[in-house]
C-alpha positions in Angstrom: 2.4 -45.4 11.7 2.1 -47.5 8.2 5.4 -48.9 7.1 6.3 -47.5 3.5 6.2 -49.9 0.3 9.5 -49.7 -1.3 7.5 -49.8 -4.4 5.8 -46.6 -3.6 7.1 -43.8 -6.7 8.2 -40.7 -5.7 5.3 -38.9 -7.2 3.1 -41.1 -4.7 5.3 -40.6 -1.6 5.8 -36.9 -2.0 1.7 -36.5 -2.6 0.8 -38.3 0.0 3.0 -35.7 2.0 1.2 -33.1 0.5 -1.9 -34.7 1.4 -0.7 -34.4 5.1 0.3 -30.8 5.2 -3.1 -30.3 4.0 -4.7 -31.1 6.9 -2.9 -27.5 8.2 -2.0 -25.1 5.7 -4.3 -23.2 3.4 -5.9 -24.1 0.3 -3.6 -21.5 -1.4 -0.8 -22.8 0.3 -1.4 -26.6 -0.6 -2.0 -25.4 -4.1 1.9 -24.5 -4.7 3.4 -27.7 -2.7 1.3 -29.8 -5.7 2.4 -27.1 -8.5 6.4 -27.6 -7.2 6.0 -31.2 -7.2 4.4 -30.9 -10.4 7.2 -29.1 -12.4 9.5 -31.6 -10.3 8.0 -34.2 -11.9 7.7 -32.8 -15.4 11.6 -31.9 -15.5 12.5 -35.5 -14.2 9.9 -36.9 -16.9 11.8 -34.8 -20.0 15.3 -35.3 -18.6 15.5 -38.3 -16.3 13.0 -41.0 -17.3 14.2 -43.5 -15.1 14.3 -41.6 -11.9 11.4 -42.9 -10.2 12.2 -43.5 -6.3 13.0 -41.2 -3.9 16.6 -42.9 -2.7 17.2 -42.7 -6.6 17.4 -38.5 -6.1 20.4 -37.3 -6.3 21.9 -33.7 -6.1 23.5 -33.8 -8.7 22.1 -34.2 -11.8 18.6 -34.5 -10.5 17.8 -31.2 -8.4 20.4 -28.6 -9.8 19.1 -29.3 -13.3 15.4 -28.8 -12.0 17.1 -25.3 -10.3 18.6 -24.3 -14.0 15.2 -25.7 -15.6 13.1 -23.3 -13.3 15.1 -20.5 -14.3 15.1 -21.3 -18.0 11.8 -21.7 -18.8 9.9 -20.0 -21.4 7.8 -17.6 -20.6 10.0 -17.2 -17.3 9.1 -18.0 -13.6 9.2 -15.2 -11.8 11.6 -15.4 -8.5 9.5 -15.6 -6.3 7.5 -18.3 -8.2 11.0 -20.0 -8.2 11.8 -19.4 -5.0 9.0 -21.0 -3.7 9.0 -23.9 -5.9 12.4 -24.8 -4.4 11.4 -24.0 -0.9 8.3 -26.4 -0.8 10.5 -28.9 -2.4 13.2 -28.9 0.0 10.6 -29.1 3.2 9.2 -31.9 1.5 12.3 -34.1 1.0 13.6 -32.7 4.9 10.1 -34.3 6.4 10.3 -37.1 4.9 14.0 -37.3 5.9 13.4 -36.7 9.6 10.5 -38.8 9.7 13.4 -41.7 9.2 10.6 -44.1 6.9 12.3 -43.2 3.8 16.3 -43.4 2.4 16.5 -39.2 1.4 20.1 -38.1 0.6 20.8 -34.7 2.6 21.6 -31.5 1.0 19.2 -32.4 -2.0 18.5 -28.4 -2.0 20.5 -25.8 -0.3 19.6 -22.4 0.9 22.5 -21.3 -1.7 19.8 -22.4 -4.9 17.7 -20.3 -3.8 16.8 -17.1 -6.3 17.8 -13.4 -4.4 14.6 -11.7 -4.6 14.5 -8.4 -5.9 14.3 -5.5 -3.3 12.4 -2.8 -5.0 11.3 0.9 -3.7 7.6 1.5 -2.2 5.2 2.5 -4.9 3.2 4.7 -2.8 0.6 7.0 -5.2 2.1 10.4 -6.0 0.2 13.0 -3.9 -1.4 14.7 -7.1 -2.3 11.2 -8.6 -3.5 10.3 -4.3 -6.0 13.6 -4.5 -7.4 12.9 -8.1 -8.4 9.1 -7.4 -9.7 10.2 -4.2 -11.7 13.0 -5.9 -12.7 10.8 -8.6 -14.1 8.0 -6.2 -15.3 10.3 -4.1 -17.5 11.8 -7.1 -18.7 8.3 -8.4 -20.4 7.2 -5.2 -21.0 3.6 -6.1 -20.3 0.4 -4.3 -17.0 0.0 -6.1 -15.5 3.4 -5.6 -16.5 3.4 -1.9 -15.1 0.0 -1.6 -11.7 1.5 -3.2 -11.4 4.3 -0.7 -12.4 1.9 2.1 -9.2 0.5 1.1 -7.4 3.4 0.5 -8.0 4.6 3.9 -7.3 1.4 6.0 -4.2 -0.1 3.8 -6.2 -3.7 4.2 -5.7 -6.0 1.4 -8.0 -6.4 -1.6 -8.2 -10.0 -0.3 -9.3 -9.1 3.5 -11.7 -5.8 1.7 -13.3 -9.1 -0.1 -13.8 -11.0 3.1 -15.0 -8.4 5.6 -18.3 -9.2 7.5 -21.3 -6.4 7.3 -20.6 -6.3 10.9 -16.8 -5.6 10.8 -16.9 -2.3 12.2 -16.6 -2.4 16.0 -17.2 0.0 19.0 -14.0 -0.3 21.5 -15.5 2.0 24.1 -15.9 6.0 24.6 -14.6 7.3 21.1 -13.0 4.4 19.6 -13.7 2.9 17.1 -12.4 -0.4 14.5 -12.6 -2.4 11.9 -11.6 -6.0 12.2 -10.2 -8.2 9.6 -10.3 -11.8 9.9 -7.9 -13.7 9.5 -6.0 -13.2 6.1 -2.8 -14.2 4.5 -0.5 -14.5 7.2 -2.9 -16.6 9.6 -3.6 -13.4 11.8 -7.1 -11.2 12.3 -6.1 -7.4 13.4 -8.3 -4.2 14.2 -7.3 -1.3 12.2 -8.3 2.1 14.1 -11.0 4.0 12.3 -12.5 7.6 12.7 -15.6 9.2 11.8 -15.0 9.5 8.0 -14.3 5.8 7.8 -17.6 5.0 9.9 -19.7 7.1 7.3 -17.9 5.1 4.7 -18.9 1.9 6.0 -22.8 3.0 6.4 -22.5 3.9 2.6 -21.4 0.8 1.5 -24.0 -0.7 3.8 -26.7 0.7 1.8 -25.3 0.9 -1.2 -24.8 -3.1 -1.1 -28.8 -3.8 -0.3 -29.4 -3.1 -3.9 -27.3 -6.2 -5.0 -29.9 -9.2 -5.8 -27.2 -11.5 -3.2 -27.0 -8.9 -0.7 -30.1 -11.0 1.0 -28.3 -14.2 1.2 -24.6 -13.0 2.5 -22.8 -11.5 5.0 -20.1 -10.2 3.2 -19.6 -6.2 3.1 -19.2 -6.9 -0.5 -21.6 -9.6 -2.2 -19.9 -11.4 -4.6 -22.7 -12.8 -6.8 -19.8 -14.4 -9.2 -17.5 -15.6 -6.4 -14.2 -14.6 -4.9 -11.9 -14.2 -8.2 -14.4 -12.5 -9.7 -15.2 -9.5 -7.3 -11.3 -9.4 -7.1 -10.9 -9.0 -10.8 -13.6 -6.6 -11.0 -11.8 -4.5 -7.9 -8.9 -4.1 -10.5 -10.8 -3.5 -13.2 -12.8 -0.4 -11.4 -9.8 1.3 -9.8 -7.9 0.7 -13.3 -11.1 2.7 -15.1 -11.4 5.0 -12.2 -7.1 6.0 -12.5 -8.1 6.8 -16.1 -10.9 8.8 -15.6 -9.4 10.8 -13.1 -6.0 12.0 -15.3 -3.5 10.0 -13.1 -0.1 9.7 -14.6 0.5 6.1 -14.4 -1.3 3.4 -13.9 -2.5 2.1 -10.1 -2.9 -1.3 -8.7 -5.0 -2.2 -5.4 -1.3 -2.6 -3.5 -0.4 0.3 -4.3 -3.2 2.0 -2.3 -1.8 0.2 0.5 1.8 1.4 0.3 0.2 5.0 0.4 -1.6 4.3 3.6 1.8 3.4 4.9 3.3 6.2 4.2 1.0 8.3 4.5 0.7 6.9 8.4 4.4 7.2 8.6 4.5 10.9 7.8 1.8 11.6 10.6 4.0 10.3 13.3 2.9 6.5 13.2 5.8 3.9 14.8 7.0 2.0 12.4 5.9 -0.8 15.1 2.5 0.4 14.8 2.3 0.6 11.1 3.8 -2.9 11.1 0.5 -4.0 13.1 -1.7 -2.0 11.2 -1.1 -3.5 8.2 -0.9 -6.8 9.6 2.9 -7.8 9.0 4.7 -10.0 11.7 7.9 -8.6 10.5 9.4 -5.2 10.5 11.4 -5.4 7.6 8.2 -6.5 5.4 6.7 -3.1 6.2 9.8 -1.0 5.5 9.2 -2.0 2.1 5.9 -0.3 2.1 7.1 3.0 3.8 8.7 5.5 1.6 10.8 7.7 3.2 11.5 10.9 0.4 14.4 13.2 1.4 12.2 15.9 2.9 11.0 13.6 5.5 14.4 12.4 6.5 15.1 16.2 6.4 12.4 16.6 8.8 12.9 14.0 11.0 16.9 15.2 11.0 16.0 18.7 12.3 13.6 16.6 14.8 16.5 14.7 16.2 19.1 17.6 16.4 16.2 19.8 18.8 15.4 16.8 20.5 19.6 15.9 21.3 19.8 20.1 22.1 17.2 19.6 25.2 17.9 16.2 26.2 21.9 17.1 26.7 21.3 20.7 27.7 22.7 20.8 31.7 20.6 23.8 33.1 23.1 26.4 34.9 22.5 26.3 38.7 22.5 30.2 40.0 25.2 28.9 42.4 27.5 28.3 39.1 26.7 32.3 37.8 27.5 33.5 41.9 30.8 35.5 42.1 33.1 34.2 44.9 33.0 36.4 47.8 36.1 38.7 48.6 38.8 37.4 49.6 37.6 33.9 49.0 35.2 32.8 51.6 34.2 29.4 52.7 30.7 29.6 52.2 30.9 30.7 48.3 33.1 27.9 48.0 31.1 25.3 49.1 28.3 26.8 47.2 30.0 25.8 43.7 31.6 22.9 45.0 27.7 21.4 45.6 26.7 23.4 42.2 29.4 21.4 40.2 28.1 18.0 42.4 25.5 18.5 41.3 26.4 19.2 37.5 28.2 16.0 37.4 25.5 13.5 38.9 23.0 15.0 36.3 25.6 14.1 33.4 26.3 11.0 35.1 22.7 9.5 34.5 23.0 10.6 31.3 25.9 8.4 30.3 24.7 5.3 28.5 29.0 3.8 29.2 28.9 2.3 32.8 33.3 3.2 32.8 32.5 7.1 32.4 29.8 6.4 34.8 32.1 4.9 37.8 35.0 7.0 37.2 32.3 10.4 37.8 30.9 9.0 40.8 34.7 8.7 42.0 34.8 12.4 41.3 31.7 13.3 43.3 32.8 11.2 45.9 36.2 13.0 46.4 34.2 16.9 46.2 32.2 15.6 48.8 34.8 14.7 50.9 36.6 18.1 49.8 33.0 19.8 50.9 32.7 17.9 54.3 36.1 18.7 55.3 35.7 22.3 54.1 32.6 22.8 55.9 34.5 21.5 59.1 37.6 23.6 58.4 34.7 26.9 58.7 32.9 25.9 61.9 36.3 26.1 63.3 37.2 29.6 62.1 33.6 30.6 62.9 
């Protein structure tokens, strides 16, 4: 490995950094390392001129001035913007720390600068506005609408809708059937169950799309004659025009269509587990922000629960248990409850979750077998 040049400036040792990471991460991902360093940079050039070497960094006034800086600016970074600024920032500084070529203070950003993101509620479409758009789309028939409800009805990203092949959808064997997304914004490809609906849905937009003059020369589902940004910004644009002509209440972005496929899969019975792969997520707790959960279905799902605990803690009465002891107590009746309540008890047992409550019953079965054996000795001897 090249030795460092102690004249190297921070701008060149933190780029040439970047440059590495580059050879792994996404474009998009490279792209906000260099816009971090770059509002780094710009703060330390308006407030700290003479800060030009990376052992020259300090906590102190260097980085917590950048943090108030970020959050001051005019028009305002968003938190996320921040947040990510200030992540990239500290991974940079930590490599080239453990990488032991460079004198890097520690604690030059802590996990305590970091913004708290908003949490906000799932935006799902109202079920009136869900039934107009889908009418309206529906109605319109181009390659636009069809490309909208394609989305609507597989909660893909606009992104992924943009990159799907011609030949995305996919026969699985006997009835199934999939479409499957390549590889997106979280480094992952996924199939996303389709039925018969969705299959006619991709042969429209098949033929719809062989009227474009680029259809010839891609692969795409969608040709983008213009490139990527602009089929996205045209996407927008559509569905925007399309919520308008259709009387919805409020205005609808392409996301938004994907929280309703959430919850929508959510209210048919779908695992949150297997929403979480449906939509592609590699953590639970990103797709409980998609799922809206409205007080009729917790209502539902309540009632659910309480017939589900009534049958799984029901203990059946055994007929022995509803048999009236003989006259004058005889043996055989009473080793006929005696097994009946046994029995009673080794079925609650396995229900018991506690392995204490568990031990002490099996002591207790124990005993009223050894109450049973004796018993049934004590009547072969008066027989």
């Amino acid at each position: 490995m090249r030795k460092p040049r102690a004249s190297q400036s921070l701008q060149q040792i933190l780029g040439a950094r970047i440059g590495e990471l580059a050879l792994t991460l996404r474009p998009s991902s490279v792209n906000v390392y260099r816009s971090s360093l770059r509002s780094l940079l710009r703060y330390l050039a308006l407030h700290h001129r003479r800060i030009d070497r990376l052992c020259a960094l300090r906590r102190d006034p260097h980085l917590l001035g950048w943090v108030r800086y970020l959050a001051g600016q005019d028009p305002p970074l968003s938190k996320a913007t921040r947040l990510l600024y200030l992540q990239c920032v500290r991974r940079l500084l930590e490599d080239l720390a453990c990488s032991g070529q460079y004198a890097v203070r520690q604690g030059l950003i802590l996990a305590t600068d970091f913004p708290r993101l908003d949490q906000y509620l799932p935006k799902p479409l109202s079920p009136e506005d869900d039934r107009l758009l889908q009418q309206h789309l529906r109605a319109c028939d181009d390659l636009a609408s069809n490309a909208l409800l394609l989305l609507r009805y597989t909660g893909m990203r606009i992104g992924e809708l943009l990159d799907l092949p011609i030949d995305c959808l996919r026969h699985l064997g006997e009835q199934h059937w999939a479409l499957h997304v390549p590889m997106g914004k979280l480094h992952t490809e996924r199939w996303v169950p389709v039925d018969e609906q969705i299959r006619e849905l991709h042969a429209r937009l098949v033929r719809l799309r062989q009227g474009r003059a680029t259809a010839a020369s891609s692969n795409l589902l969608l040709p983008q004659p213009h490139g990527h940004p602009a089929a996205y910004t045209a996407l927008k644009l559509a569905l925007k025009c399309a919520a308008l002509q259709a009387g919805c209440s409020r205005h609808i972005t392409p996301h938004q269509l994907r929280h309703s496929y959430a919850s929508e899969m959510v209210r048919a019975g779908v695992s949150l587990p297997a929403v979480m792969h449906l939509l592609g997520h590699k953590d639970i707790a990103m797709t409980l922000r998609y799922v809206q959960v409205t007080q009729n279905d917790l209502q539902h799902e309540y009632q659910r629960a309480r017939q589900s605990m009534g049958t799984l803690h029901a203990i059946p009465e055994l007929p022995a248990t509803r048999t009236k002891p003989e006259p004058g107590g005889g043996y055989h009746a009473i080793l006929k409850l005696l097994h009946a309540i046994r029995h009673l008890l080794a079925i609650y047992r396995r229900r018991l979750s506690d392995e204490k409550p568990r031990r002490s019953i099996a002591r207790l079965e124990n005993r009223l077998l050894k109450i049973s054996t004796e018993l049934d000795q004590l009547t072969h001897t008066q027989e």
